[in-house]
SERO-406838 format. One record per residue (C-alpha): residue in three letters; z negated, x negated, y negated. Coordinates in Angstrom, 3 decimals. Layout:
SERO-406838
SITE   code         zz         xx         yy
SITE    Ala          Z          X          Y
...
This chain:
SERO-406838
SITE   code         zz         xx         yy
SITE    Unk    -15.914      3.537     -3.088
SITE    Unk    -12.210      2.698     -2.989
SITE    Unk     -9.717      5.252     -3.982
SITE    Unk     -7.806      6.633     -1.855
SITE    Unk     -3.936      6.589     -1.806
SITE    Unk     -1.635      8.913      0.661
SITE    Unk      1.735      8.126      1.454
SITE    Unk      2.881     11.398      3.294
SITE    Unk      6.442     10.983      4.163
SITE    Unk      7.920     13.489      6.325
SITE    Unk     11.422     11.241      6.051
SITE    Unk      9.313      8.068      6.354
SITE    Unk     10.385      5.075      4.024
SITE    Unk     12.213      2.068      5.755
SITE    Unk      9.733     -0.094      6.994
SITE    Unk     10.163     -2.851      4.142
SITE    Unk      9.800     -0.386      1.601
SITE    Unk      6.908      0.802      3.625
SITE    Unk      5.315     -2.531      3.915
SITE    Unk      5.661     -3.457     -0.109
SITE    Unk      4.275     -0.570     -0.984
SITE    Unk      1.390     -0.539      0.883
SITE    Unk      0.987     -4.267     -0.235
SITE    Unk      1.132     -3.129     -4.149
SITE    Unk     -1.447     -0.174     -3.752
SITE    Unk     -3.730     -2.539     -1.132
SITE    Unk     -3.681     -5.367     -3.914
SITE    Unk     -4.923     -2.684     -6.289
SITE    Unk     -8.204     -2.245     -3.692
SITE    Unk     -7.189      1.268     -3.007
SITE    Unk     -7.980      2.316      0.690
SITE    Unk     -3.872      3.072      1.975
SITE    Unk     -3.255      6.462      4.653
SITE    Unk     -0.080      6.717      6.234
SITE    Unk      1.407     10.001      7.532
SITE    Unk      5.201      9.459      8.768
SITE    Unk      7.170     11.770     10.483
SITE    Unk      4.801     14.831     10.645
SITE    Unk      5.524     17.664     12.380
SITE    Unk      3.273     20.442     11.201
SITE    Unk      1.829     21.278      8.163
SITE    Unk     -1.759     21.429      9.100
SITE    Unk     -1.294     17.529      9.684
SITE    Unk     -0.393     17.245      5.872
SITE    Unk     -3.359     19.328      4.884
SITE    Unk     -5.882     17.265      6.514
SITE    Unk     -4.548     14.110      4.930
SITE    Unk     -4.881     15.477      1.893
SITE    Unk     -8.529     16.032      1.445
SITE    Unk     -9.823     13.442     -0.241
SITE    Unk     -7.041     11.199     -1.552
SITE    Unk     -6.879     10.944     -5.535
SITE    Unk     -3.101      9.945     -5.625
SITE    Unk     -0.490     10.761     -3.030
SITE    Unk      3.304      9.252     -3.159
SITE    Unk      6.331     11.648     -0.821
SITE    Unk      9.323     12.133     -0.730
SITE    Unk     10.960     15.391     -0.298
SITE    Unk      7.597     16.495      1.120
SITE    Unk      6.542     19.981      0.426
SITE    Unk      3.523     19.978     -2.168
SITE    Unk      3.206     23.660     -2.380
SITE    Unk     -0.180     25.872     -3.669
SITE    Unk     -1.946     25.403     -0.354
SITE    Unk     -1.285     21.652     -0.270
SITE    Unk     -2.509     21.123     -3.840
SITE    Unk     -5.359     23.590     -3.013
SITE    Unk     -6.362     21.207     -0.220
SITE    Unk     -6.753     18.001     -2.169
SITE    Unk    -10.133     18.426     -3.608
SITE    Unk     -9.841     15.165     -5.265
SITE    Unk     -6.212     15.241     -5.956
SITE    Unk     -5.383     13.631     -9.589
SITE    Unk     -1.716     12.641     -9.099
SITE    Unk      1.189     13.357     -7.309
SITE    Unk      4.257     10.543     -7.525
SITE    Unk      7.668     11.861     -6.094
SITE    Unk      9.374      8.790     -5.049
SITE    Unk     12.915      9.772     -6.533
SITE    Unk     13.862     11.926     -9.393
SITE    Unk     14.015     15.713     -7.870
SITE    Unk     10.921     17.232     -8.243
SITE    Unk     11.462     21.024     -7.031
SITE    Unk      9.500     20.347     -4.150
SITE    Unk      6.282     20.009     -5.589
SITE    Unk      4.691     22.939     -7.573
SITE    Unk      4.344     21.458    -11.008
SITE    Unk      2.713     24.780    -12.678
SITE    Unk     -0.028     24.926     -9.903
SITE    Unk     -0.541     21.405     -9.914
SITE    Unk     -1.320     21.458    -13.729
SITE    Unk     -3.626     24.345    -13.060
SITE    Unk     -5.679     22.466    -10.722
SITE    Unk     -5.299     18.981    -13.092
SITE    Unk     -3.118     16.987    -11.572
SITE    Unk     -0.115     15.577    -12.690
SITE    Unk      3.193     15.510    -11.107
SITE    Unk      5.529     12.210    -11.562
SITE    Unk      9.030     11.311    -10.427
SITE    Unk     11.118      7.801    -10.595
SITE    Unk     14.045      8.798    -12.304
SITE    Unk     16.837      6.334    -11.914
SITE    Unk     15.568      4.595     -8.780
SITE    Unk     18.016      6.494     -6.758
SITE    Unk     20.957      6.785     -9.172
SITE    Unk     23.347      4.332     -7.342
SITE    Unk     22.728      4.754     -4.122
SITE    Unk     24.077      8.687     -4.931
SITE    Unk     27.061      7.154     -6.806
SITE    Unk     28.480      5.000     -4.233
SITE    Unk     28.168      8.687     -1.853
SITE    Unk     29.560     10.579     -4.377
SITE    Unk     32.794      8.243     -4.426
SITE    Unk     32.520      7.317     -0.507
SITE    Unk     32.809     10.852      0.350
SITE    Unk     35.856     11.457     -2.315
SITE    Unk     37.584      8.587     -0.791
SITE    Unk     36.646     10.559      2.621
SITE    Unk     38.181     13.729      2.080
SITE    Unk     40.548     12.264     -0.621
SITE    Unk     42.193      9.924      2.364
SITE    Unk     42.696     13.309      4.919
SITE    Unk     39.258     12.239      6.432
SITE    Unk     41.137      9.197      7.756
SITE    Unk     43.441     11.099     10.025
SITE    Unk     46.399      8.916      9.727
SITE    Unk     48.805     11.548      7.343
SITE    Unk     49.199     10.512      3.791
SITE    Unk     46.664     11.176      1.279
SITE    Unk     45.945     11.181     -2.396
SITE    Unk     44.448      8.536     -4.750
SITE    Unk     41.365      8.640     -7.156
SITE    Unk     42.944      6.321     -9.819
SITE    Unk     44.223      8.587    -12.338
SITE    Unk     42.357     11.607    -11.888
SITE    Unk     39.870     13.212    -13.511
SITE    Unk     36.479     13.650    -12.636
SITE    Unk     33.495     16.343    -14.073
SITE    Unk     29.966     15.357    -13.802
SITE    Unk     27.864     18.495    -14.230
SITE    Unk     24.309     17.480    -15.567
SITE    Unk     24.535     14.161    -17.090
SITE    Unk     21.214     12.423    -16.661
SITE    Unk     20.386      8.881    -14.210
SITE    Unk     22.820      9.784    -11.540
SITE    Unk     25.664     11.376    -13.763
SITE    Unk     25.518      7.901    -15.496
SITE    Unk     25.550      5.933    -12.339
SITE    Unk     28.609      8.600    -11.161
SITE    Unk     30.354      7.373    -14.237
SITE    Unk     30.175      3.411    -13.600
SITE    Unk     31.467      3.744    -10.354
SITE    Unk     34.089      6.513    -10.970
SITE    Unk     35.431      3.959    -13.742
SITE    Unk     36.080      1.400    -11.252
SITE    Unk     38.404      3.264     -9.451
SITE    Unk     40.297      3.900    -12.884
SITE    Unk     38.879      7.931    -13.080
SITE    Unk     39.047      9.605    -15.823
SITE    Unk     35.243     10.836    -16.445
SITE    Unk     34.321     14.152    -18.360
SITE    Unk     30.714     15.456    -18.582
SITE    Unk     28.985     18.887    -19.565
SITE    Unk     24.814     18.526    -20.194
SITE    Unk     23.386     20.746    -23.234
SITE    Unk     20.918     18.402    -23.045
SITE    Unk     22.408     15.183    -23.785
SITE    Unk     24.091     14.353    -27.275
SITE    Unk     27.516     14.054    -26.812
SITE    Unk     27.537     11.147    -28.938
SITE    Unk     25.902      9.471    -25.981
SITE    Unk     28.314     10.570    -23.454
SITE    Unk     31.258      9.216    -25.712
SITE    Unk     29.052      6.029    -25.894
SITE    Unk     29.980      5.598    -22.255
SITE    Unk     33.695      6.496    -22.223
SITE    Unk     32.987      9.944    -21.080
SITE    Unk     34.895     12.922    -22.786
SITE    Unk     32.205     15.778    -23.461
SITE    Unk     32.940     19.173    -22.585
SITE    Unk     31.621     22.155    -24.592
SITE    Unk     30.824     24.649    -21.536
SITE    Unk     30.400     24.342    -17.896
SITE    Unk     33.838     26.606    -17.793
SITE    Unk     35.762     23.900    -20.346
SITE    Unk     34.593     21.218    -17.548
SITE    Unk     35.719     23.172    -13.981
SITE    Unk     39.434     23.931    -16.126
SITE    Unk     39.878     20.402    -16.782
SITE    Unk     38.921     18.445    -13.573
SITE    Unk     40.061     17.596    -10.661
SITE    Unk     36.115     16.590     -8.764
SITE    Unk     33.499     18.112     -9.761
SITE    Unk     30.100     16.113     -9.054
SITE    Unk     27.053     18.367     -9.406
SITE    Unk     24.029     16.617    -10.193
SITE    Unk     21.266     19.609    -11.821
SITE    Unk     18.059     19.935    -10.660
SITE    Unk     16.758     23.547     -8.523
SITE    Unk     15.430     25.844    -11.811
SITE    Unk     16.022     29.538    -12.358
SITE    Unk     19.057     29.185    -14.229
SITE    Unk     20.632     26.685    -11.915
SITE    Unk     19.843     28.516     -8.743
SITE    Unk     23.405     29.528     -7.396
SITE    Unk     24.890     28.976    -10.117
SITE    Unk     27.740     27.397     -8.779
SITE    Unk     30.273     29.891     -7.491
SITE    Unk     33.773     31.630     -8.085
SITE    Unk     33.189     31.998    -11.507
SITE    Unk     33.442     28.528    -12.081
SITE    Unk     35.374     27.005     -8.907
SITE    Unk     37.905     29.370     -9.504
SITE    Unk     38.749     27.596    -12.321
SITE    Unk     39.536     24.134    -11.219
SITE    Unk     43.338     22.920    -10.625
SITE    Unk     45.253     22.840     -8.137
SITE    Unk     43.434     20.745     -4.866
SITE    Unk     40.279     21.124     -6.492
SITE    Unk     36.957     19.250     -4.472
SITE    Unk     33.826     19.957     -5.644
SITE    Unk     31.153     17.687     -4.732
SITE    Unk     26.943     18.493     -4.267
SITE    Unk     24.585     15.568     -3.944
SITE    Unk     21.798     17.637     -6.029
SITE    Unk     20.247     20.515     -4.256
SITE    Unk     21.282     23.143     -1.864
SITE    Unk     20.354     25.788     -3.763
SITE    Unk     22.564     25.489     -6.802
SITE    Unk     25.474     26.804     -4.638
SITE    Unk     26.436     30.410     -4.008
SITE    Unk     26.869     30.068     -0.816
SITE    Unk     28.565     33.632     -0.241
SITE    Unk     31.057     32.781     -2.800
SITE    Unk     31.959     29.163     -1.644
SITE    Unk     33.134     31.044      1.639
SITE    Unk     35.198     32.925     -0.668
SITE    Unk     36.577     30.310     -2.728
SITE    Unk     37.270     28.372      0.474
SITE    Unk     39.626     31.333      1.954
SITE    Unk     41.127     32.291     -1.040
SITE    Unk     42.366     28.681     -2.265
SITE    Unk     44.178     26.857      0.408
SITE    Unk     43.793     23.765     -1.239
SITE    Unk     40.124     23.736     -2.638
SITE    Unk     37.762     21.257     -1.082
SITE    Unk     34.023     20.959     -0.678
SITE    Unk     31.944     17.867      0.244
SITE    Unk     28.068     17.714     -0.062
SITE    Unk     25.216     15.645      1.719
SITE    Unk     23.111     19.103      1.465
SITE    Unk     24.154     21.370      4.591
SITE    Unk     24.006     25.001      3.759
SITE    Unk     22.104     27.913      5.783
SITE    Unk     23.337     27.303      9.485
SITE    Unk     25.445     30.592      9.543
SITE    Unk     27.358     29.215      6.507
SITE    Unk     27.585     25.511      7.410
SITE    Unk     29.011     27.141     11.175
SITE    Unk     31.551     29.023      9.247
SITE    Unk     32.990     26.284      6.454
SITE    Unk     33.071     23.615      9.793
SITE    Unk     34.397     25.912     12.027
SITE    Unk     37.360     27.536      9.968
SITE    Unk     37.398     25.295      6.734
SITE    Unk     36.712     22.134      8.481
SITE    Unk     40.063     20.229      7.069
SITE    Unk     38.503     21.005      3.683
SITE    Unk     34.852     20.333      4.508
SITE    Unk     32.344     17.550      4.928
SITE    Unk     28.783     17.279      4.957
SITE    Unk     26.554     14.832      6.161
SITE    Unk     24.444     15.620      8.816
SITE    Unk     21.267     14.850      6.732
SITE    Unk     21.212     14.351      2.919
SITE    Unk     22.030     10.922      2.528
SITE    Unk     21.802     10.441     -1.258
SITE    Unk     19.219      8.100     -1.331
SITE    Unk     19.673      6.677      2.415
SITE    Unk     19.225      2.551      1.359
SITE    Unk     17.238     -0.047      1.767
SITE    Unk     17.749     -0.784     -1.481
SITE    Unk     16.879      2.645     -3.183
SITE    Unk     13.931      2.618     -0.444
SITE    Unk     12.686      0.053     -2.159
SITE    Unk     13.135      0.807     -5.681
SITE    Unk     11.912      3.968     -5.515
SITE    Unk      9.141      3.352     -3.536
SITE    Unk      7.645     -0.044     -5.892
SITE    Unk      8.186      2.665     -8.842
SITE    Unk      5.906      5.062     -7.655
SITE    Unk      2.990      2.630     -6.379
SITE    Unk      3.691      0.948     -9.560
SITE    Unk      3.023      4.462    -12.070
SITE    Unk     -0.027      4.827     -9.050
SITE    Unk     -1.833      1.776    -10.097
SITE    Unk     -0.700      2.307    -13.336
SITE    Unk     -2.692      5.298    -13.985
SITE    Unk     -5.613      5.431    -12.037
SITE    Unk     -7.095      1.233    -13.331
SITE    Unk     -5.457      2.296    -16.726
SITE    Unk     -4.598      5.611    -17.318
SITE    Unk     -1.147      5.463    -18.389
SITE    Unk      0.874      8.291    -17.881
SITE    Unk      4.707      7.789    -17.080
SITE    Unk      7.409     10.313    -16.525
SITE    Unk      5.168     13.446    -15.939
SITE    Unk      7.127     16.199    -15.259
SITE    Unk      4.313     18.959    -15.395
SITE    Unk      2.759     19.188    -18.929
């Protein structure tokens, strides 16, 4: 019996990326279900019963999904956030959890700058605005995207600084990025700040006045990772208490908030009206061919590829 391989995208791929996936796992013999653009849970549950490898997006895989999937052996994220599946449950039940780091990493860098430009320019509102040559930009969590933040940032003659306790700053100065010592030692020192940390414990809204308070004079921070790293109480704060501090993101806040920041902060806001980060055809694709790729790979051979649950 062929196994069984669910693509359950509640943001559905674009159709190419779609179609060249399905072509990769159907070459592989694997029998191919599609869910796109489901509306209720109970629809993702019944897919799930008896599919050995799945492939989402920012799909949902909590406890009752995983509990579901009686023959469940792998879960591939198609980009490199993970926080939406539950890794500890899903190595409880035996099944390992996979991302595609780096798949995704330009397509966020040319937003990143795009929306700079954005709010840098006045929104395009005819005044004058400001320039990015010259200034000096943070990225907070250094990893595929922070890298990809950097190449572009360069082109438009930035400045680039970088705090990660994870990466060796050796590495960052390999790329013409100036390390910074502590999160605080980066906010002081840059004009943008582009947030790119994953959802944990210790990241969960973390970013607030303690740190935006910090940053110079017409300060924009910029959030491409994950809602929740922002305090969203103290953004509000930060917002009326700094006249020229700016805030862009492709994440919208709770409604209340995101009403409040348009409504009254609106010269000094943006967000898109979906996240956006990895909105191409081209990072459609790449992500997509990644993660039918690591599929195939493990289930005909076993080899395991950026697990993020052991």
């Amino acid at each position: 019996m062929a196994k069984k391989v669910l693509l359950a995208t509640v943001k559905p791929f674009s159709p190419t990326a779609r179609d060249q996936v399905v072509a990769i796992l159907e070459e592989a013999k694997y029998d191919v279900q599609l869910l796109e653009s489901y509306g209720d849970k109970s629809e993702l549950l019944a897919a799930v019963a008896d599919v050995h490898a799945m492939i989402i997006r920012s799909d949902k895989i909590t406890a009752e999904v995983l509990d579901a999937a009686k023959e469940l052996k792998l879960v591939v994220r198609a980009g490199s956030g993970h926080d939406n599946v539950d890794g500890p449950h899903a190595k409880e039940k035996g099944v390992l959890v996979m991302n595609t780091p780096g798949q995704n990493s330009n397509a966020v860098a040319e937003l990143v700058l795009s929306m700079m430009v954005y709010m840098a320019r006045g929104k395009f509102n005819g005044k004058p605005g400001r320039e990015l040559r010259g200034k000096t930009l943070g990225i907070h969590a250094y990893g595929y995207v922070g890298k990809a933040v950097t190449t572009v940032a360069k082109g438009f003659g930035m400045k680039v600084c970088a705090f990660d306790p994870f990466v060796d700053s050796a590495a960052m100065e390999a790329d013409g990025v100036t390390p910074m010592a502590t999160a605080e030692d980066l906010y002081k020192q840059c004009d943008y700040v582009s947030i790119h940390m994953p959802a944990t414990p210790k990241t969960i809204n973390s970013i607030g006045k303690d740190l935006l308070g910090l940053m110079p004079e017409g300060g924009t921070l910029i959030n491409t990772a994950r809602a929740e790293v922002i305090n969203d109480p103290e953004i509000v704060e930060v917002m009326a208490a700094r006249p020229d501090f700016r805030y862009i993101t492709d994440i919208q806040p709770a409604p209340e908030v995101q009403a409040e920041l348009t409504d009254t902060y609106g010269d000094r806001y943006f967000s898109t009206p979906k996240k956006m980060g990895a909105q191409t055809l081209e990072a459609n694709v790449n992500a997509g061919l990644a993660a039918a790729r690591q599929i195939v790979d493990f289930l005909d051979k076993g080899v395991e590829v950026n697990v993020v649950n052991r």
